[in-house]
N, C-alpha and C positions, 0 to 999 in steps of 0.2 A: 596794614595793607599787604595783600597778596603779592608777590610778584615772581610765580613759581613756574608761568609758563605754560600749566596744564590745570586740568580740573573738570568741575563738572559741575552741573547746575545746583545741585544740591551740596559740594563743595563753595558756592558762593553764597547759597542762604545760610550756611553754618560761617563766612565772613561775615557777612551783613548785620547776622546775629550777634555776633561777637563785638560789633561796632555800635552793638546799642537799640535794632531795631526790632521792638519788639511786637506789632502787629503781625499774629499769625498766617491771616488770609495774604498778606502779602509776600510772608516769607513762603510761603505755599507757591504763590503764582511763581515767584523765582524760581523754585524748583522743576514747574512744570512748563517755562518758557526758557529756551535753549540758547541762548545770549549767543552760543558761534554762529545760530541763522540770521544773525542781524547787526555783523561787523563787516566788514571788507572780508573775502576770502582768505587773503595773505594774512591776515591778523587774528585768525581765529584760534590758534594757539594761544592766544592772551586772551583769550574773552571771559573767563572765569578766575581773572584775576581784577582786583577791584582797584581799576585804574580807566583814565578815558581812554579810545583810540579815535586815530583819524578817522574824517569820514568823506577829505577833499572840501575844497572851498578854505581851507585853515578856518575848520570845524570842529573839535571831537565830540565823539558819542560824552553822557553826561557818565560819571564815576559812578559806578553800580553805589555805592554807599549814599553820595547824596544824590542822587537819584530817589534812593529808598527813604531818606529823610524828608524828601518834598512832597512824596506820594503821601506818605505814612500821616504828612500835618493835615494834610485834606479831610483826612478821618471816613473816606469810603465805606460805604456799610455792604454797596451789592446794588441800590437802586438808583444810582444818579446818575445824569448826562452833565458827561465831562467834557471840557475843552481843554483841549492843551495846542500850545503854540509853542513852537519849533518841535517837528517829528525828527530830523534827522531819518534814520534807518528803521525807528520804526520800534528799540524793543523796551524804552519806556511806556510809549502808545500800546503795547501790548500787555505787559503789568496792570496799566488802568485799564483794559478791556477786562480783564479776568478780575477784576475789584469793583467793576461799574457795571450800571446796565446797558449802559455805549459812550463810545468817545465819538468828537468832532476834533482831529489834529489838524493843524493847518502849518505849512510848510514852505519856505520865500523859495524856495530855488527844486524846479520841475524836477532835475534828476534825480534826488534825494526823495523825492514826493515818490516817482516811480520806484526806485528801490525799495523805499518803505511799504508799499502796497503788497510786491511782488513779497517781499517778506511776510509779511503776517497774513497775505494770503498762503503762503506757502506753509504755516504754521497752521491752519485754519482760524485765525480769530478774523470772523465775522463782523462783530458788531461793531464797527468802524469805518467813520469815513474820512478820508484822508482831502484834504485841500491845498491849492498852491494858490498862494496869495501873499498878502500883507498881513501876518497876523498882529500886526500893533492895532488894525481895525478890528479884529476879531473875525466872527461868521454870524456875520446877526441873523443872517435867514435862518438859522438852527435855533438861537436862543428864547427862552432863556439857559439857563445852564444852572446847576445846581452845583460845580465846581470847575475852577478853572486850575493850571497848571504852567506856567510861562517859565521855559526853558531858555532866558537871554534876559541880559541887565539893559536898566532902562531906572533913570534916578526915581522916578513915580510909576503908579500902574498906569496905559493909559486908559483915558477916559470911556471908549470905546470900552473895554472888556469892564469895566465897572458898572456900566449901564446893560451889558449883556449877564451880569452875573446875579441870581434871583439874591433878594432878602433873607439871608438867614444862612445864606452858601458861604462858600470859604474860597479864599484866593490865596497861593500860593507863587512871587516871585520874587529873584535876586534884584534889589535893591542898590545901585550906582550906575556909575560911569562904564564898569566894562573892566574887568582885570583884580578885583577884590571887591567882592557885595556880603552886603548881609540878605540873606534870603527869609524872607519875612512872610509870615503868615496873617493874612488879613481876613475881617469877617464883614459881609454885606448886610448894613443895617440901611433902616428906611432913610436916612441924610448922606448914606454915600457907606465909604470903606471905613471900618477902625484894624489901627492895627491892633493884633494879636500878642505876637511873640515871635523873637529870632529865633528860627529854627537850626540856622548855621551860618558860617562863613564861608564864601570858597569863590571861585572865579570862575566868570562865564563871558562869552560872546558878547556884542550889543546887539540889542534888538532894534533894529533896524526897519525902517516905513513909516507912515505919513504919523504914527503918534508915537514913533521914536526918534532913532539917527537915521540924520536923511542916507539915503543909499550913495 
């Protein structure tokens, strides 16, 4: 792990690399999406080190490494519509914009949602629509979805993003209570989810709304 203070976008895909990630189009998009347009201002000196930062609400952005490990289990090729729930700032949702053929991000708390837009419209990625809502419902008016991406733990997926996610797509989330998950990669077969395989260990947020923890 980085923690040098300075760097640059392609000083973080040469971290990333060295932590084992080996999907190129990915380590590509890292290089060409600029992680200080999508921290807090004060914190942009650390954004190419690969660590989380706050993001307000006792939130952080997700750690550029697993971040890239949850993207990377999805297995993007270039033409799928993504869902990812929790945008935060916006510059995960920007990785799968440049790996996908559009994202649906869905986001609990309005200022983060407007941050995250202002961001990646600022970057110009387009193909993206940003939502504030519940995302333990999901965006069914979008679905179905050919991948999802659930950035916040929650002991099961809920039901909702199972039923929005097509046959043969992949689901990607940290698995418990909130504070140590296993983050598991699942594949949508015609009787529901199987799991796949832990992709890692690490701690996240609860996911919170009507098919997680109550608010």
């Amino acid at each position: 792990m980085s923690g040098s203070g300075s760097g640059s976008p392609e000083s973080l895909a040469e971290i990333l690399r060295a932590e084992g990630v080996r999907d190129e189009r990915l380590l590509a998009a890292v290089r060409t999406t600029p992680r200080a347009g999508f921290v807090p201002a004060d914190l942009a000196d650390g954004a190419y080190d690969d660590v989380p930062l706050p993001i307000g609400h006792g939130q952080v952005t997700t750690q550029p490494s697993l971040s890239a490990r949850m993207i990377e289990g999805l297995g993007l090729t270039g033409s799928e519509h993504v869902l990812e729930v929790g945008t935060g700032l916006g510059f995960q949702t920007a990785l799968l914009a440049r790996l996908a053929a559009d994202v649906v991000t869905i986001e609990l708390r309005s200022d983060l949602c407007a941050e995250a837009r202002n961001n990646l419209a600022r970057h110009g990625v387009g193909n993206v629509e940003v939502f504030t809502g519940d995302g333990s419902r999901g965006v069914p008016e979008r679905a179905p979805y050919d991948a999802v991406l659930v950035s916040a733990a929650y002991p099961e997926v809920p039901a909702p993003l199972t039923g929005q996610l097509r046959v043969g797509g992949r689901l990607v989330q940290p698995i418990g209570t909130g504070g140590q998950e296993e983050v598991v990669l699942f594949e949508r077969v015609p009787a529901g989810l199987e799991r796949r395989r832990v992709l890692t260990l690490a701690r996240f947020v609860r996911l919170h709304g009507r098919y997680g923890y109550p608010r």
